[in-house]
N, CA, C and O atoms as a GROMACS GRO file, in nm:
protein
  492
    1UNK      N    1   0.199  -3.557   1.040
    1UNK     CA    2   0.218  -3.424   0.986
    1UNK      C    3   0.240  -3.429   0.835
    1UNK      O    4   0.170  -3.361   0.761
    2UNK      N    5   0.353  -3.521   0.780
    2UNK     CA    6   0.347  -3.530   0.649
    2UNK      C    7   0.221  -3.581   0.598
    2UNK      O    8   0.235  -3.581   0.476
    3UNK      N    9   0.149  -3.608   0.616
    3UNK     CA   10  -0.004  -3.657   0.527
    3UNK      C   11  -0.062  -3.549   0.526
    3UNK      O   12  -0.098  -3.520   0.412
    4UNK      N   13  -0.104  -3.437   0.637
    4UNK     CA   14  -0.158  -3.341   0.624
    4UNK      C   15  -0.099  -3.220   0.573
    4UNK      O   16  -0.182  -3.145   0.520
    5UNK      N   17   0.016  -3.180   0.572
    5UNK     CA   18   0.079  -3.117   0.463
    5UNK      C   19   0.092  -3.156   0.318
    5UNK      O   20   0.095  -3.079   0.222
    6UNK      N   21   0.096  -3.265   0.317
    6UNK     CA   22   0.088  -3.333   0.180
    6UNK      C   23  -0.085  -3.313   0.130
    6UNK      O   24  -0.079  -3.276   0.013
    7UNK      N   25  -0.235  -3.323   0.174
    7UNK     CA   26  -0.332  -3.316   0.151
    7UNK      C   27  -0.389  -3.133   0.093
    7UNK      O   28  -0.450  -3.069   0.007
    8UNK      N   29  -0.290  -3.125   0.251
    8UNK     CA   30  -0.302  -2.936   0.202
    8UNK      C   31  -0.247  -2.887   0.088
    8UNK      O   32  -0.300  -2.791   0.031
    9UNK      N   33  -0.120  -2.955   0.033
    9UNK     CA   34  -0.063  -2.889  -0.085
    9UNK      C   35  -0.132  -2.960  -0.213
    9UNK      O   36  -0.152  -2.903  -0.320
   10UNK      N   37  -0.163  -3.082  -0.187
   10UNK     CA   38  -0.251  -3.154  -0.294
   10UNK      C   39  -0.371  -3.064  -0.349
   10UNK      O   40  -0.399  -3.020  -0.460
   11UNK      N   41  -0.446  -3.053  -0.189
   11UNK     CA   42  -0.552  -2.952  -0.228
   11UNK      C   43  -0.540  -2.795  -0.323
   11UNK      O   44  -0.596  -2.758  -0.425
   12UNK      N   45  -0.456  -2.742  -0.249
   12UNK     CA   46  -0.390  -2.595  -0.324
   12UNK      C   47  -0.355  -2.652  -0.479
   12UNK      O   48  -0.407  -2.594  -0.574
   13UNK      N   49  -0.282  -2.746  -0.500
   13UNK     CA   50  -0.269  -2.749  -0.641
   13UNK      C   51  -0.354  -2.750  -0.752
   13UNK      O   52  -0.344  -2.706  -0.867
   14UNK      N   53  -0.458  -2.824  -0.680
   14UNK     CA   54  -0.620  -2.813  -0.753
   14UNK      C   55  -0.661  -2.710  -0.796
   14UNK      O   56  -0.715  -2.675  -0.900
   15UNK      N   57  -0.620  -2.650  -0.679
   15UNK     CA   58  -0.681  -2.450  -0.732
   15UNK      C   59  -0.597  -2.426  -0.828
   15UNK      O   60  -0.637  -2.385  -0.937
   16UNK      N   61  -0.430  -2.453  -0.793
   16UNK     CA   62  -0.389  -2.380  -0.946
   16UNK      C   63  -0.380  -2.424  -1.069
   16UNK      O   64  -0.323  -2.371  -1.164
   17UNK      N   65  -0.458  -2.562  -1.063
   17UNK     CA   66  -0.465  -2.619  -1.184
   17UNK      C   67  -0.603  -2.560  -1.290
   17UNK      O   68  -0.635  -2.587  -1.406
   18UNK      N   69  -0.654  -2.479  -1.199
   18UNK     CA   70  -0.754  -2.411  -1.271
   18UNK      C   71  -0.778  -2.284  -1.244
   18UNK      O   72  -0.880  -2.229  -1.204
   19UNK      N   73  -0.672  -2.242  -1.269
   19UNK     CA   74  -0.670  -2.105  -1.219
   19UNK      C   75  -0.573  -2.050  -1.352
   19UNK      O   76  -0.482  -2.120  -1.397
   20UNK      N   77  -0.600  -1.940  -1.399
   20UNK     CA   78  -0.479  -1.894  -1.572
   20UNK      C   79  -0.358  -1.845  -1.497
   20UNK      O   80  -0.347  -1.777  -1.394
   21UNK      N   81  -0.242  -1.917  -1.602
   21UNK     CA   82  -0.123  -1.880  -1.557
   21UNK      C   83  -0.091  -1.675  -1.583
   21UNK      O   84  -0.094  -1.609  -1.686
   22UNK      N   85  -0.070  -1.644  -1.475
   22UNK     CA   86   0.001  -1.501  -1.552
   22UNK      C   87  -0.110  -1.388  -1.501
   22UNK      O   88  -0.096  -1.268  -1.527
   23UNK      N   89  -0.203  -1.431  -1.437
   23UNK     CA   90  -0.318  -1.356  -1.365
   23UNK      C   91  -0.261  -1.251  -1.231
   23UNK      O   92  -0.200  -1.287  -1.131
   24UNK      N   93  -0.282  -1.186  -1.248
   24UNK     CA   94  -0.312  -1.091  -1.096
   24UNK      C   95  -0.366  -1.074  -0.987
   24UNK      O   96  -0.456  -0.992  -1.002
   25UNK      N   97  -0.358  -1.112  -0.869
   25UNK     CA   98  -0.526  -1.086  -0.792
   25UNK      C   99  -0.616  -1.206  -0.780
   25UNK      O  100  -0.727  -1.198  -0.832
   26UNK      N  101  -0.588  -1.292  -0.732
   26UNK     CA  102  -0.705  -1.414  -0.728
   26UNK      C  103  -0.725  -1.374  -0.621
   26UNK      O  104  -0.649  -1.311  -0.548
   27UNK      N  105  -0.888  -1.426  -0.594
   27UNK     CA  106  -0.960  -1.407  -0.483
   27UNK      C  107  -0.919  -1.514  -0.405
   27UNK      O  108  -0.901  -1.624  -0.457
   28UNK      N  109  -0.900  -1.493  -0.263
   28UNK     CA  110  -0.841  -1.567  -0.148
   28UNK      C  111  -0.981  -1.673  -0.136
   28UNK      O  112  -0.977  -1.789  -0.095
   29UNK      N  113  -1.072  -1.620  -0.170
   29UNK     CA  114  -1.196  -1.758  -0.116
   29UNK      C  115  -1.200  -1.889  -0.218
   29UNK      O  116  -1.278  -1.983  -0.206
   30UNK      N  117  -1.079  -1.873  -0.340
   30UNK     CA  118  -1.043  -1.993  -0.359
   30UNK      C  119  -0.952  -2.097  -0.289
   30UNK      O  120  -0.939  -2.217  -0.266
   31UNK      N  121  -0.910  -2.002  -0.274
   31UNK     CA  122  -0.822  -2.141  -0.183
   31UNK      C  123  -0.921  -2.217  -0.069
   31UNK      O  124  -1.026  -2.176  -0.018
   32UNK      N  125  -0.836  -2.365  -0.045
   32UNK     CA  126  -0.890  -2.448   0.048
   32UNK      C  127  -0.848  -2.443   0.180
   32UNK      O  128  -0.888  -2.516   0.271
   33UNK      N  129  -0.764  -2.351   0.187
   33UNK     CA  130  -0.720  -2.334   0.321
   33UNK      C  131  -0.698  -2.173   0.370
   33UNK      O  132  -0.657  -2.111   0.271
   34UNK      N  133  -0.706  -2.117   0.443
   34UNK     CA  134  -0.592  -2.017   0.490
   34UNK      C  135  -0.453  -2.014   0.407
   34UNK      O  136  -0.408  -2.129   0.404
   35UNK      N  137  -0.384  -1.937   0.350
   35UNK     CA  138  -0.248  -1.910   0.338
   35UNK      C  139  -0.201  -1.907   0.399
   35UNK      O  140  -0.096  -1.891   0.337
   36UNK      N  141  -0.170  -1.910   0.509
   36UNK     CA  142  -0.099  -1.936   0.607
   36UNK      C  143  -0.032  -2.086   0.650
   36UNK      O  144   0.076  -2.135   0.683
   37UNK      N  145  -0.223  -2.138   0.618
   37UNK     CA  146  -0.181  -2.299   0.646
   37UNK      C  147  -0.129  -2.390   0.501
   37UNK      O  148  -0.067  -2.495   0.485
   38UNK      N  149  -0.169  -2.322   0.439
   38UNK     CA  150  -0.087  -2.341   0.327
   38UNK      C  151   0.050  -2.351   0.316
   38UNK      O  152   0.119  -2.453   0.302
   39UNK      N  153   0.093  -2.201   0.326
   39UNK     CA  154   0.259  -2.144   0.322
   39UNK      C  155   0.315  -2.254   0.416
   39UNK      O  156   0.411  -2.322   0.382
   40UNK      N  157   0.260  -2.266   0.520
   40UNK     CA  158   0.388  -2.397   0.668
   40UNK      C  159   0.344  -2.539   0.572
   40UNK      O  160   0.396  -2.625   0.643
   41UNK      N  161   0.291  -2.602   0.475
   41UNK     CA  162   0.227  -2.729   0.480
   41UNK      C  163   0.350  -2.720   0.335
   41UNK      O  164   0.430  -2.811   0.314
   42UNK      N  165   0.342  -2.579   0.239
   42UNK     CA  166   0.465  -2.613   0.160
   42UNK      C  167   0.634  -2.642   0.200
   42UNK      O  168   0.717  -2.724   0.162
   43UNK      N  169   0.637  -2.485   0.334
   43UNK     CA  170   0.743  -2.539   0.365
   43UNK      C  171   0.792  -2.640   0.461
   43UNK      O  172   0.911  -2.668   0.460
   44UNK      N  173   0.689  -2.712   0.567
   44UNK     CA  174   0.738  -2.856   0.562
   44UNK      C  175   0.798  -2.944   0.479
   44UNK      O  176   0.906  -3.002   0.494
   45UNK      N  177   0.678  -2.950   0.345
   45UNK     CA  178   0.761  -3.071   0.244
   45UNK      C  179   0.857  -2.992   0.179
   45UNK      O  180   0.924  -3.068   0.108
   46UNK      N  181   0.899  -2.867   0.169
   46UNK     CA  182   1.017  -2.827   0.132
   46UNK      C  183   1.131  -2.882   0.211
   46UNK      O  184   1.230  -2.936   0.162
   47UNK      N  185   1.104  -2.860   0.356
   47UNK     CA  186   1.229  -2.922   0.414
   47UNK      C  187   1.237  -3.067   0.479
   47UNK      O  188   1.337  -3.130   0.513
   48UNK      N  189   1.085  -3.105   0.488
   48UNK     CA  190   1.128  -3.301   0.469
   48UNK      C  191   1.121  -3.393   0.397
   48UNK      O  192   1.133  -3.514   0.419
   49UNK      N  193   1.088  -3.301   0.253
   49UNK     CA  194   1.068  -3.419   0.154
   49UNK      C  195   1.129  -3.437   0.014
   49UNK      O  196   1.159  -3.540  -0.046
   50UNK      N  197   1.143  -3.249  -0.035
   50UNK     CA  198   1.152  -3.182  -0.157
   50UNK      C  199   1.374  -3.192  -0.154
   50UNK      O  200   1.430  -3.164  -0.261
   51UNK      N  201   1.445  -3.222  -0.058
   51UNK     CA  202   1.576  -3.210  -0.066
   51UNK      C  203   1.602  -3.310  -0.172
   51UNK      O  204   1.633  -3.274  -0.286
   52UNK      N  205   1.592  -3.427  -0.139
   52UNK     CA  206   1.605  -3.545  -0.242
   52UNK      C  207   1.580  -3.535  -0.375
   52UNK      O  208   1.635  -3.605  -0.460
   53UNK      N  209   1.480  -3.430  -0.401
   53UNK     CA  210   1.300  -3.438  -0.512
   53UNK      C  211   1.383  -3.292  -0.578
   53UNK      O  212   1.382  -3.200  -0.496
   54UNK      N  213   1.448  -3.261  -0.702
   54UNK     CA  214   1.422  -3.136  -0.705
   54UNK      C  215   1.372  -3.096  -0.832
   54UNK      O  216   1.409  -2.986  -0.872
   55UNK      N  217   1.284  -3.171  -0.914
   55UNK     CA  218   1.153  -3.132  -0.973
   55UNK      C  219   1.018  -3.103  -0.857
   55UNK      O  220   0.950  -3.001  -0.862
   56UNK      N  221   1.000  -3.199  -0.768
   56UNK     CA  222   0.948  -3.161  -0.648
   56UNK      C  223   0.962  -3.019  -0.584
   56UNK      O  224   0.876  -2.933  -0.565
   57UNK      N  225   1.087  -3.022  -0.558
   57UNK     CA  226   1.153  -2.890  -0.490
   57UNK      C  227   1.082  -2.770  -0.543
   57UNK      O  228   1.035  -2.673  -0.482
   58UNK      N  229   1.084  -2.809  -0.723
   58UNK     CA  230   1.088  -2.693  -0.795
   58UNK      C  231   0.971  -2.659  -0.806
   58UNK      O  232   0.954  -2.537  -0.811
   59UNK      N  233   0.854  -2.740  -0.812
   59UNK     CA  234   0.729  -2.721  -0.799
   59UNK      C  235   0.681  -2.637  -0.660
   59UNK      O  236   0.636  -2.523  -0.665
   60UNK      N  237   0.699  -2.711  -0.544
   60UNK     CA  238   0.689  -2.634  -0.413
   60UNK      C  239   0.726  -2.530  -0.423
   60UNK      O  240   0.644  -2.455  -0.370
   61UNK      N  241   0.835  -2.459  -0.476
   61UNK     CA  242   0.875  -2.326  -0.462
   61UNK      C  243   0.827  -2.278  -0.571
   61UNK      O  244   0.892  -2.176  -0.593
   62UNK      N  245   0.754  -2.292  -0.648
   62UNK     CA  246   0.701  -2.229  -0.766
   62UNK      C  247   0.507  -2.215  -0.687
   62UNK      O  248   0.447  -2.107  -0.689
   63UNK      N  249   0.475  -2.282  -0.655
   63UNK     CA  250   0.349  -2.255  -0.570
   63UNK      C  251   0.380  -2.171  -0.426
   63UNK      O  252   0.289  -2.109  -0.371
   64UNK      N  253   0.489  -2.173  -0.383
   64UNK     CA  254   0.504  -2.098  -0.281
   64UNK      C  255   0.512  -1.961  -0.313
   64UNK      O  256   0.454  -1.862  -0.269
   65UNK      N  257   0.619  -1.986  -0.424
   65UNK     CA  258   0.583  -1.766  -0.426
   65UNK      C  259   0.431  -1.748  -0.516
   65UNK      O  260   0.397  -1.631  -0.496
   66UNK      N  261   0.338  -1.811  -0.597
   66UNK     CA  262   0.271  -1.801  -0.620
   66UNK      C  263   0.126  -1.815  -0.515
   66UNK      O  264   0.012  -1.819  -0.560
   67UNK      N  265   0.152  -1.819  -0.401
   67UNK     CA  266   0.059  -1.807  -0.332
   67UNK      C  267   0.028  -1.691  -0.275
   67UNK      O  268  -0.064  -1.695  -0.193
   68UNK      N  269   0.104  -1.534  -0.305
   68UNK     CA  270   0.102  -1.428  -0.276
   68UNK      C  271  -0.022  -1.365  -0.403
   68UNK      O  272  -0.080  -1.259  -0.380
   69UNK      N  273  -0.049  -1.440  -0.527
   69UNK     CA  274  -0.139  -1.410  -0.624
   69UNK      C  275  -0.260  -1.390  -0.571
   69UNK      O  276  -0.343  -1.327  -0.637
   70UNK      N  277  -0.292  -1.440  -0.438
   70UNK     CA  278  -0.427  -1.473  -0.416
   70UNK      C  279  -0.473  -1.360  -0.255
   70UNK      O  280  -0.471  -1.394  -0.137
   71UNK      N  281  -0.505  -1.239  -0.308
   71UNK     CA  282  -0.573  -1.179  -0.231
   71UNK      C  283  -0.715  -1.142  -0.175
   71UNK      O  284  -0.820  -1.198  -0.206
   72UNK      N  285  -0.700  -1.049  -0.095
   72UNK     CA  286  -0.845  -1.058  -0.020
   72UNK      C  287  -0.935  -1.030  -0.165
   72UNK      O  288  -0.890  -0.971  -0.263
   73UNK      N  289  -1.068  -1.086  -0.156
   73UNK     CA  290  -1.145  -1.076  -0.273
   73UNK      C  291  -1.210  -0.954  -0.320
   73UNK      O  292  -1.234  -0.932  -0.438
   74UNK      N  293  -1.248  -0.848  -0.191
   74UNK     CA  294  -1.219  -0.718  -0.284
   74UNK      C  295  -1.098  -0.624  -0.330
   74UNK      O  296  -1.118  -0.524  -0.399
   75UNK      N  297  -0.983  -0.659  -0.292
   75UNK     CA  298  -0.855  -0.652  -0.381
   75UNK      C  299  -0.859  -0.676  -0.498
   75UNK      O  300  -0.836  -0.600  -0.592
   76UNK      N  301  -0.904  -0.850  -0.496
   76UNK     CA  302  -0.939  -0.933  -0.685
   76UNK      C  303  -1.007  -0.861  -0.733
   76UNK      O  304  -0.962  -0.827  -0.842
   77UNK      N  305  -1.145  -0.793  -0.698
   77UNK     CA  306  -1.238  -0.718  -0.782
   77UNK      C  307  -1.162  -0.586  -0.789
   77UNK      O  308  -1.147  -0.519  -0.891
   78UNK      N  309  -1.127  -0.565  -0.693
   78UNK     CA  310  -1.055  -0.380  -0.763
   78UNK      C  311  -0.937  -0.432  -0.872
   78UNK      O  312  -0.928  -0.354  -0.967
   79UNK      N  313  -0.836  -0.558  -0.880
   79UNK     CA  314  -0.768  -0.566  -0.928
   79UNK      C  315  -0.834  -0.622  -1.115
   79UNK      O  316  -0.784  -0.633  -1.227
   80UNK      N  317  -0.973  -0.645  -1.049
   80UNK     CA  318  -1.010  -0.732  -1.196
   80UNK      C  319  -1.071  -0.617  -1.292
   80UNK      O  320  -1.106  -0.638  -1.408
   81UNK      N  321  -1.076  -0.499  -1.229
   81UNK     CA  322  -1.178  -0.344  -1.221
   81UNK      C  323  -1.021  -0.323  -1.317
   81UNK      O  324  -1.014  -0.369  -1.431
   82UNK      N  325  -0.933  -0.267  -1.268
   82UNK     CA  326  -0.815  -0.196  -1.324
   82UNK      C  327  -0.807  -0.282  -1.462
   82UNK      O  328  -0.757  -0.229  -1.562
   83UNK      N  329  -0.849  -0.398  -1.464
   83UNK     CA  330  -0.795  -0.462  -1.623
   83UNK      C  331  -0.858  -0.459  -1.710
   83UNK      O  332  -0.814  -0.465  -1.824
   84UNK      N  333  -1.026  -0.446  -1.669
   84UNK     CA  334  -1.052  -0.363  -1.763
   84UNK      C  335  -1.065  -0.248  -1.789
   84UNK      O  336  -1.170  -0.223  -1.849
   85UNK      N  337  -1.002  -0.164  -1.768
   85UNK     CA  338  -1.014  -0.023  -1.820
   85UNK      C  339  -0.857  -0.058  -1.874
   85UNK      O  340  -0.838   0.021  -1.966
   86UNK      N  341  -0.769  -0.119  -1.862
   86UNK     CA  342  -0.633  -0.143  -1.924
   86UNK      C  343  -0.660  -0.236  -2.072
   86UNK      O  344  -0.588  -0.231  -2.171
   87UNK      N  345  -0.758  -0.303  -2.059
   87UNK     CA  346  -0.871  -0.373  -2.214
   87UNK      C  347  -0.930  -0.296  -2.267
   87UNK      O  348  -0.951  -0.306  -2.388
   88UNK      N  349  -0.987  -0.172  -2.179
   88UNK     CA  350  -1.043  -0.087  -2.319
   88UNK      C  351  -1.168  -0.124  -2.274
   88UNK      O  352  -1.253  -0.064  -2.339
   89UNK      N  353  -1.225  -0.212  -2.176
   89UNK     CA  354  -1.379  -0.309  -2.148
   89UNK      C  355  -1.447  -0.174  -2.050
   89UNK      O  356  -1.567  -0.173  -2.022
   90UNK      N  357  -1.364  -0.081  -2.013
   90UNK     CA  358  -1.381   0.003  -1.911
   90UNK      C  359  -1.380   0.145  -1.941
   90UNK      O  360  -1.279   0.167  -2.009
   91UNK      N  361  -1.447   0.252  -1.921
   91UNK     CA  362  -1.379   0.365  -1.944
   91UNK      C  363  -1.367   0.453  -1.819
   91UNK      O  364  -1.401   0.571  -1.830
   92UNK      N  365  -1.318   0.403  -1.686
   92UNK     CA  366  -1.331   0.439  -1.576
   92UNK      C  367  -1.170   0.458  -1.514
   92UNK      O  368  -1.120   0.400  -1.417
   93UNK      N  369  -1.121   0.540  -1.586
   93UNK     CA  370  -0.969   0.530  -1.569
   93UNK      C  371  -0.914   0.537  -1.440
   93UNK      O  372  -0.798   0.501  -1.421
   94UNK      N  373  -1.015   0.598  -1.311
   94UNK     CA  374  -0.999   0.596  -1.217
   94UNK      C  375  -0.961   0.447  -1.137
   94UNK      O  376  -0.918   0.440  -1.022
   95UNK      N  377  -0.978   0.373  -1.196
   95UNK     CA  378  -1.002   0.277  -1.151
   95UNK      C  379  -0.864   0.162  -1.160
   95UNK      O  380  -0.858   0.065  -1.084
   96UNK      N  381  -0.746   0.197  -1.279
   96UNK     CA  382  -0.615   0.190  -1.242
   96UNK      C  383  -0.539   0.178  -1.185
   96UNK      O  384  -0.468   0.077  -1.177
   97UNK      N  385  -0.528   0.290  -1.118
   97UNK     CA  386  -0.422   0.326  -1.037
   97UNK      C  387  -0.435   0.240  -0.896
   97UNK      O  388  -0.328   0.196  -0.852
   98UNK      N  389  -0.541   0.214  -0.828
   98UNK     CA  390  -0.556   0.125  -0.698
   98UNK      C  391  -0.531   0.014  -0.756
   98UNK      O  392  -0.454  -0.057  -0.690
   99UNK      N  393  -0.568  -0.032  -0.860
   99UNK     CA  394  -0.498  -0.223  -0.940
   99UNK      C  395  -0.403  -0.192  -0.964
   99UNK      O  396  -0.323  -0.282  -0.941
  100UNK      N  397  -0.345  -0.080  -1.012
  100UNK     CA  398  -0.167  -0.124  -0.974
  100UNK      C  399  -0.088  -0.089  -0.882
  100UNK      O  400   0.032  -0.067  -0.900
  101UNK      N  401  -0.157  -0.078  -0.759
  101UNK     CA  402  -0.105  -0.043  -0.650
  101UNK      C  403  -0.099  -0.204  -0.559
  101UNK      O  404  -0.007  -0.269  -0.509
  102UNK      N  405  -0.198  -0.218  -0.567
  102UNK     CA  406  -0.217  -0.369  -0.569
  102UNK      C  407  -0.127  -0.514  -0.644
  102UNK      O  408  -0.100  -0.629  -0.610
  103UNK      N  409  -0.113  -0.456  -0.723
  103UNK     CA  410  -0.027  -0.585  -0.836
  103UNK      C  411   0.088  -0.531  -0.770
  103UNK      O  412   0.135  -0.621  -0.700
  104UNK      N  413   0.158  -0.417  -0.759
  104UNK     CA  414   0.282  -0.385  -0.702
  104UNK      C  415   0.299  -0.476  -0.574
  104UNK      O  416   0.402  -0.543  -0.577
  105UNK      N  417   0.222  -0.491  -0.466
  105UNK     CA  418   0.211  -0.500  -0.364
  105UNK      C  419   0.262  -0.677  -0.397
  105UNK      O  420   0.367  -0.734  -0.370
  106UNK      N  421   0.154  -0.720  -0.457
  106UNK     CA  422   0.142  -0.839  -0.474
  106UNK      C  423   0.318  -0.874  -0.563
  106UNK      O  424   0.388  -0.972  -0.540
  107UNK      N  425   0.348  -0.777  -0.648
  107UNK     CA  426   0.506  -0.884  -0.683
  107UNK      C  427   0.603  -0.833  -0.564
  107UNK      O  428   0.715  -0.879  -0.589
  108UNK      N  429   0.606  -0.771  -0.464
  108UNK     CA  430   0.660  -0.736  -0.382
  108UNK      C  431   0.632  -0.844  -0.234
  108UNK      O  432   0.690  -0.830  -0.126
  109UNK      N  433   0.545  -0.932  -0.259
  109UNK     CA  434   0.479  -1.016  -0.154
  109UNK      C  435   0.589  -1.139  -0.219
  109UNK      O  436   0.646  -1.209  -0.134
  110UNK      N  437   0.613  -1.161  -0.338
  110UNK     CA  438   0.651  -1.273  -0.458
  110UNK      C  439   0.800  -1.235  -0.427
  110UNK      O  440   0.870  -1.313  -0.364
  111UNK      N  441   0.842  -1.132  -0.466
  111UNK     CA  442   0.973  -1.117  -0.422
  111UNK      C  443   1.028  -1.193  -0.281
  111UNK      O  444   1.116  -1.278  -0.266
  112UNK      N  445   0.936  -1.122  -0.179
  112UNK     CA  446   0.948  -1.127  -0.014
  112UNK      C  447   1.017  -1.295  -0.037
  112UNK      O  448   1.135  -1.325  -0.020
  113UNK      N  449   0.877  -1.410  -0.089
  113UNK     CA  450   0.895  -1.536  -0.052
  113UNK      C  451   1.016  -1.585  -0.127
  113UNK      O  452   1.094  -1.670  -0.083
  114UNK      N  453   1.027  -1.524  -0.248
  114UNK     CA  454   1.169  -1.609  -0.319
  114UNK      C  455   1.301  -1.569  -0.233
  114UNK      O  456   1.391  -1.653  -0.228
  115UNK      N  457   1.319  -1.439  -0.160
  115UNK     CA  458   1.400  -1.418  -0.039
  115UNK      C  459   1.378  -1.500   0.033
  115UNK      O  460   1.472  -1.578   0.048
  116UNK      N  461   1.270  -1.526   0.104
  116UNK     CA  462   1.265  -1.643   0.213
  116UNK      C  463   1.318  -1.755   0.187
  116UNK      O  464   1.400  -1.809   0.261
  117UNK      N  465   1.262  -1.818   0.041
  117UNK     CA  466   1.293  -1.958  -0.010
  117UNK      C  467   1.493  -1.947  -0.031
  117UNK      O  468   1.582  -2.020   0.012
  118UNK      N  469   1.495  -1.872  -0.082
  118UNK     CA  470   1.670  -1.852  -0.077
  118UNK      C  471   1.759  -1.860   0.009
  118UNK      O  472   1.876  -1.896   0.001
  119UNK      N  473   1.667  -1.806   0.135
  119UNK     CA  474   1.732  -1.778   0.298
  119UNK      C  475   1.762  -1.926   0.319
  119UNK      O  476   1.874  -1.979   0.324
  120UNK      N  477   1.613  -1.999   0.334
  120UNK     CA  478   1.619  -2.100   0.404
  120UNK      C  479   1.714  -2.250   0.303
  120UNK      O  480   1.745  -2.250   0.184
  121UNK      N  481   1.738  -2.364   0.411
  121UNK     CA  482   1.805  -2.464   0.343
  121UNK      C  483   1.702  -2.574   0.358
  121UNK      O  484   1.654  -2.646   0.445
  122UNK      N  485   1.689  -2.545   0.197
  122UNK     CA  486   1.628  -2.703   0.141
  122UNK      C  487   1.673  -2.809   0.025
  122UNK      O  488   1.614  -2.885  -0.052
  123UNK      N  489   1.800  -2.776   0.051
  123UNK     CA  490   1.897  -2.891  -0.038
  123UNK      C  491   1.961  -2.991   0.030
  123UNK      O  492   2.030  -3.073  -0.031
   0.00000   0.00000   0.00000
């Protein structure tokens, strides 16, 4: 189990190593896995590996709530739609208000996990 949680989070890190910090809305068909199988493969090594580790720790839980960034991919395009007309690249103002309904959603997903990560014991 630890090798394959460890491969899965290896993998995910790849994505966010090329992915811009501070973005909104990534399309879910980057990732290498499901989020799901993701989210259990971080918090495994959160709780069998990261107690000891807490630059480790700190990393895992910094990709964990950041894995709520990455939604369904026409979310990303409505969310990538709202930024530009917030650039000025757009003059479709309609097009706003559903990207920040969305980004809401999404720091409210970010919130959810740093509650979770707080709940649970990984020290």
């Amino acid at each position: 189990m630890l090798a394959l949680a460890t491969r899965v989070v290896s993998d995910y890190g790849k994505v966010l190593a090329h992915v811009a910090p501070g973005v909104y809305g990534l399309p879910q068909s980057l990732l290498p896995y499901p989020k799901d199988r993701i989210r259990a493969a971080l918090r495994f090594l959160l709780h069998e590996v990261a107690p000891g580790h807490p630059e480790l720790r700190e990393g895992l839980a910094r990709g964990y709530v950041y894995l709520a960034q990455f939604v369904d991919d026409g979310d990303a395009d409505t969310i990538a739609r709202g930024a530009a007309v917030a650039t000025g690249q757009s003059p479709d103002k309609g097009e706003a208000e559903p990207a920040m309904r969305l980004i809401n959603r999404i720091k409210a997903e970010m919130e959810q996990a740093l509650d979770e990560l707080s709940g649970a014991s990984y020290e």
